[in-house]
Every structure is written in structure tokens, then in C-alpha cells.
N, C-alpha and C positions, 0 to 999 in steps of 0.2 A: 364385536358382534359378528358372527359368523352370516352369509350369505344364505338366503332362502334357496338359492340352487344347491351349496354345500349341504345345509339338513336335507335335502330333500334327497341326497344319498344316503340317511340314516336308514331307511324306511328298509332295506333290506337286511339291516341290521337287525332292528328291532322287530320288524316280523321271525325272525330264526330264535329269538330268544325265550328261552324257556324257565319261568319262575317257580323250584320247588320247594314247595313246604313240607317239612318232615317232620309229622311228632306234633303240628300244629294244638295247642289248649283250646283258645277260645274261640266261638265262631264269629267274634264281633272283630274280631282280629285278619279272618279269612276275607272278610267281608270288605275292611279297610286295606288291605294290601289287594285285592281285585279293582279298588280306585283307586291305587296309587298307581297301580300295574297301568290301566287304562288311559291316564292322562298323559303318560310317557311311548303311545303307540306299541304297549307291549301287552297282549293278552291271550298269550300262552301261558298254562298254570294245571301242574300236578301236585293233589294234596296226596301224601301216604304215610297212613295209620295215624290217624289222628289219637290224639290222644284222651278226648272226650267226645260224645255224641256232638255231631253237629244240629246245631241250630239254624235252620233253613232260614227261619225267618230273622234273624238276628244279622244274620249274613247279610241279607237283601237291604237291611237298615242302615248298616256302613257302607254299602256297598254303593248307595244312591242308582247310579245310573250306570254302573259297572258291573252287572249283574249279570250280562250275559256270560263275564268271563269265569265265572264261577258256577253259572249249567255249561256252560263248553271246560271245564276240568275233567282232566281225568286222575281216577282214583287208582292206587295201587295199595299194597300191604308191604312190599318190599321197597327200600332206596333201587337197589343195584336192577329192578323190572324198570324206573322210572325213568333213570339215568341211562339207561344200554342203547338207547338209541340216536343219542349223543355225541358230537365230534368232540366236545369240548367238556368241559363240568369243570365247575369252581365251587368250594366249599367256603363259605363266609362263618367266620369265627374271629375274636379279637384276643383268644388266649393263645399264649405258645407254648412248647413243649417238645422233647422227643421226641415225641411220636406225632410231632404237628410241623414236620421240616420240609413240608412241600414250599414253592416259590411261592411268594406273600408278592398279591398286589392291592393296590390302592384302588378305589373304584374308577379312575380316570385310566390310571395305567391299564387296567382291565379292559374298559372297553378298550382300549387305541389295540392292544392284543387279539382282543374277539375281533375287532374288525379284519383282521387278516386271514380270517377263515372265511370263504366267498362262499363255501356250503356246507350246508348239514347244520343241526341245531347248538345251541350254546344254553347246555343248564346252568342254570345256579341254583345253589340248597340251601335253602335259611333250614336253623333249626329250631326245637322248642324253644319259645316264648322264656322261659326258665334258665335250663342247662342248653341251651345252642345245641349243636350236633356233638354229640359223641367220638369217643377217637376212632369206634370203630368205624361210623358212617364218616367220618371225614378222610379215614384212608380209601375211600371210593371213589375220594376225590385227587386227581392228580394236581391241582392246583388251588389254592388259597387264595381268597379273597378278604380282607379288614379292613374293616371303615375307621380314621384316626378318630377320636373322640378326646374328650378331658379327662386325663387321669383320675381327675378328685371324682368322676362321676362318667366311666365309661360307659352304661346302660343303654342302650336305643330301644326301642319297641319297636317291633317288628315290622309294623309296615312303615314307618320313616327308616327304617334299614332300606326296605324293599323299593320305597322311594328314591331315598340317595343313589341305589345303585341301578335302577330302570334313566333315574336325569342323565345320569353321567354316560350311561348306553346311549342314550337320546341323544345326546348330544356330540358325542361322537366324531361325527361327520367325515369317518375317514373313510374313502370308499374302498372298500373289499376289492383283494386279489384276485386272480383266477385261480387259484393254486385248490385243488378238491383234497380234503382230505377224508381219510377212514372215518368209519366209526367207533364211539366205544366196543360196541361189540367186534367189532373186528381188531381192536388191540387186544381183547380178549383170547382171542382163537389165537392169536401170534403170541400171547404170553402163554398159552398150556403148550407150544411146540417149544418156547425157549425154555420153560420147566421141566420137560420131558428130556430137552438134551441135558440137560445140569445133572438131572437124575439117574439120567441111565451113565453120563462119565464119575459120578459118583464124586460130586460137586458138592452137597451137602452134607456128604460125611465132617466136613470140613468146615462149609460155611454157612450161615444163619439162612433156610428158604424164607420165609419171610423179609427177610432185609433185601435180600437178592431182589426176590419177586417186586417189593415196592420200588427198588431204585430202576429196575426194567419197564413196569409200565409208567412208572412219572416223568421217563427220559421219554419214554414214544410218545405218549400225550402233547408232553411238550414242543415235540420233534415235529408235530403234526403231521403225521407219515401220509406220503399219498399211495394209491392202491397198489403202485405197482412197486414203492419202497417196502410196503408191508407184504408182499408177497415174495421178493428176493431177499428179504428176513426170513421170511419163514421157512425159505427153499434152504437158506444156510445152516441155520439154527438143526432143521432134518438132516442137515448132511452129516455134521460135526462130528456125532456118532460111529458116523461108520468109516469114515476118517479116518479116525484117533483109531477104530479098531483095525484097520488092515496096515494102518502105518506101524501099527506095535508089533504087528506080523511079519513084515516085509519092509522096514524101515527106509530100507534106499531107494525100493520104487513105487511114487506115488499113483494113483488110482482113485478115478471118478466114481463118488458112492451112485447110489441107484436114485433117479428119481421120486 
């Protein structure tokens, strides 16, 4: 049993975290993961595109006493509006695949991970109720989250997902680094300069953009770049170009490209 002084370094944890619902079905559902969210000290929550009209009042019915965190939701139409302002995002899904090869953690492993991020927020994305998240909404995610279950009957409903994975945040207790890292959007703006150099050395003649693109932003994610690692990226990434072009001109004497 962990010490009341240990949890009570959780608290900066779970206030940073952020619970998305993508695609969300029912409202009785939104309603029951806003109490599951709540009893775990987590009640940050963005629903986008729902997939059926919500039911206000269906919501408030599962929702008991957690109600506020469902008028304090914010809505979007897109994942990638929802997610951008995010150091961190984890995609929860329990199928794998090709195109599902980001780093797989367990919800324990997860949080001991999210705790090492001291700022900025930590989304996680449940998806429909049905088909979970999508390959294409789970490539927005640079990392994977799956809850083990029983083979004969791997199924969770969604807010005992959203459960297991707010306890295990909870519980945590690892106290956070100082280390600042980016945000999603700012690995963003560092991935169209590293696309821009590929492009202009005529890198894709060759090799797949998309496999490139996904294996660049899942290593910085990963990387958790601090601001000044992602902007001596991005100073590199602009140079390469003119680089490679005056060295093919002048091959034996090198030369600083332009700021």
C-alpha cells in the first residue's frame, strides 16, 4: 500500500490528463465514463463527432455526480483539432496489425511513462463503442495503449476501459520530472520541415512518404523533445538542402547554408 504523501504526488498527474472520446454511440455511455473519469481525480474530457445525437439527459443519469465533467467538455469535429495541443497521446486499441506498430503499453506501464512528462497535457483516445479507433485515427497516435483481457472474451465497455486506465494513472505515484517537453503541434511544424527537406533532396522518389513521415513523428513523440531539441532539429533538417546543394557544386570546400 502506497503512502498518502506518494498519491498525493499523483494529483499533478491526473489533473494534466486528458480523456478522448472519438466516434462516441451512446450517451449513457458518455455519461458512465464522466464517473469513472471523476473518481480517479481526472476530469478533463473531449467528445469528437459523436456518432449519434446526444442525450443530455441520459448523460446526467450515468453520470450521478459527475456531471460537471461533461458541461466542462469540449467538443470538436476533428481527432487531430482535439489532440494538437497535447505533449503526449496514446491510442487504446487491443487489435494489431501493420499499420498498428506504434510502442504497445500496458496501462501501468503507461502511466509510470506519462509520469515523466512534468508538462503539457497527456491525451488518451478511446474509440467507438463497436470498431474502436480506426487505422487512420490511431496513426495520430504516436503511441499505443491495450488493456490485457481474456482471449475467449476480449470485449470491455467503454467506460470500465476508461476506468482501468484513469486507476492506473491514479495510482501512479511517480512524481514527474522537470524535463518540458513540445507539443503535438509543435512536432508538427518540425515534421513539414523534415518533409520539406526529404522532398526537395528527392528522397521520395525512392522511398515510401508515408512510412518515412510515421517513423519521424513516432520517434520525436517518443523522444519527448524539449524546445530547444526541437528547434536545432528544425535548424538541421532547413540546412540539409543547401548542404547537399553547394557540396555537389564545390565538393571539397564546405560552406555554411543560410539561416
Amino acid at each position: 500500500m502506497r503512502s498518502p504523501c506518494i498519491l498525493g504526488g499523483v494529483e499533478s498527474i491526473t489533473q494534466r490528463i486528458r480523456i478522448v472520446l472519438c466516434n462516441p454511440k451512446t450517451s449513457a455511455n458518455i455519461g458512465a465514463v464522466c464517473r469513472a473519469m471523476k473518481t480517479m481525480d481526472i476530469t478533463r474530457l473531449d467528445i469528437v463527432a459523436p456518432a449519434a445525437p446526444i442525450d443530455e439527459h441520459e448523460v446526467r443519469i450515468m453520470a450521478i455526480h459527475a456531471s460537471d465533467v461533461f458541461d466542462n467538455a469540449r467538443r470538436f469535429d476533428r481527432l487531430e483539432d482535439a489532440i494538437a495541443s497535447a505533449t503526449l497521446v496514446a491510442g487504446t486499441t487491443r487489435r494489431i496489425g501493420s499499420h498498428r506498430s506504434q510502442p504497445r503499453f500496458s496501462p501501468e506501464s503507461f502511466a509510470e511513462y506519462a509520469s515523466g512528462f512534468a508538462h503539457g497535457e497527456v491525451a488518451i483516445v478511446f474509440g467507438n463503442e463497436e470498431h474502436g479507433l480506426t487505422t487512420e485515427q490511431l496513426r495520430l497516435c504516436p503511441v499505443v495503449l491495450s488493456i490485457p483481457t481474456s482471449e475467449a472474451f476480449p470485449s470491455l465497455n467503454l467506460s470500465h476501459a476508461v476506468q482501468i486506465v484513469c486507476y492506473a494513472l491514479f495510482r501512479a505515484g511517480v512524481h514527474p520530472s522537470e524535463r518540458v517537453v513540445v507539443t503535438g503541434e509543435r512536432i508538427e511544424r518540425l515534421m513539414q520541415t523534415v518533409m520539406s527537406c526529404f522532398t526537395t533532396l528527392g528522397f521520395f522518389r525512392v522511398f515510401s512518404g508515408r512510412d518515412t513521415e510515421r517513423l519521424f513523428r513516432e520517434v520525436f513523440s517518443r523522444a519527448a523533445l524539449g524546445p530547444r531539441e526541437a528547434d536545432r532539429l528544425e535548424k538541421m533538417f532547413h540546412k540539409i538542402p543547401y548542404v547537399g546543394a553547394k557540396q555537389s557544386v564545390d565538393p571539397d570546400r564546405p560552406r555554411e547554408a543560410p539561416e
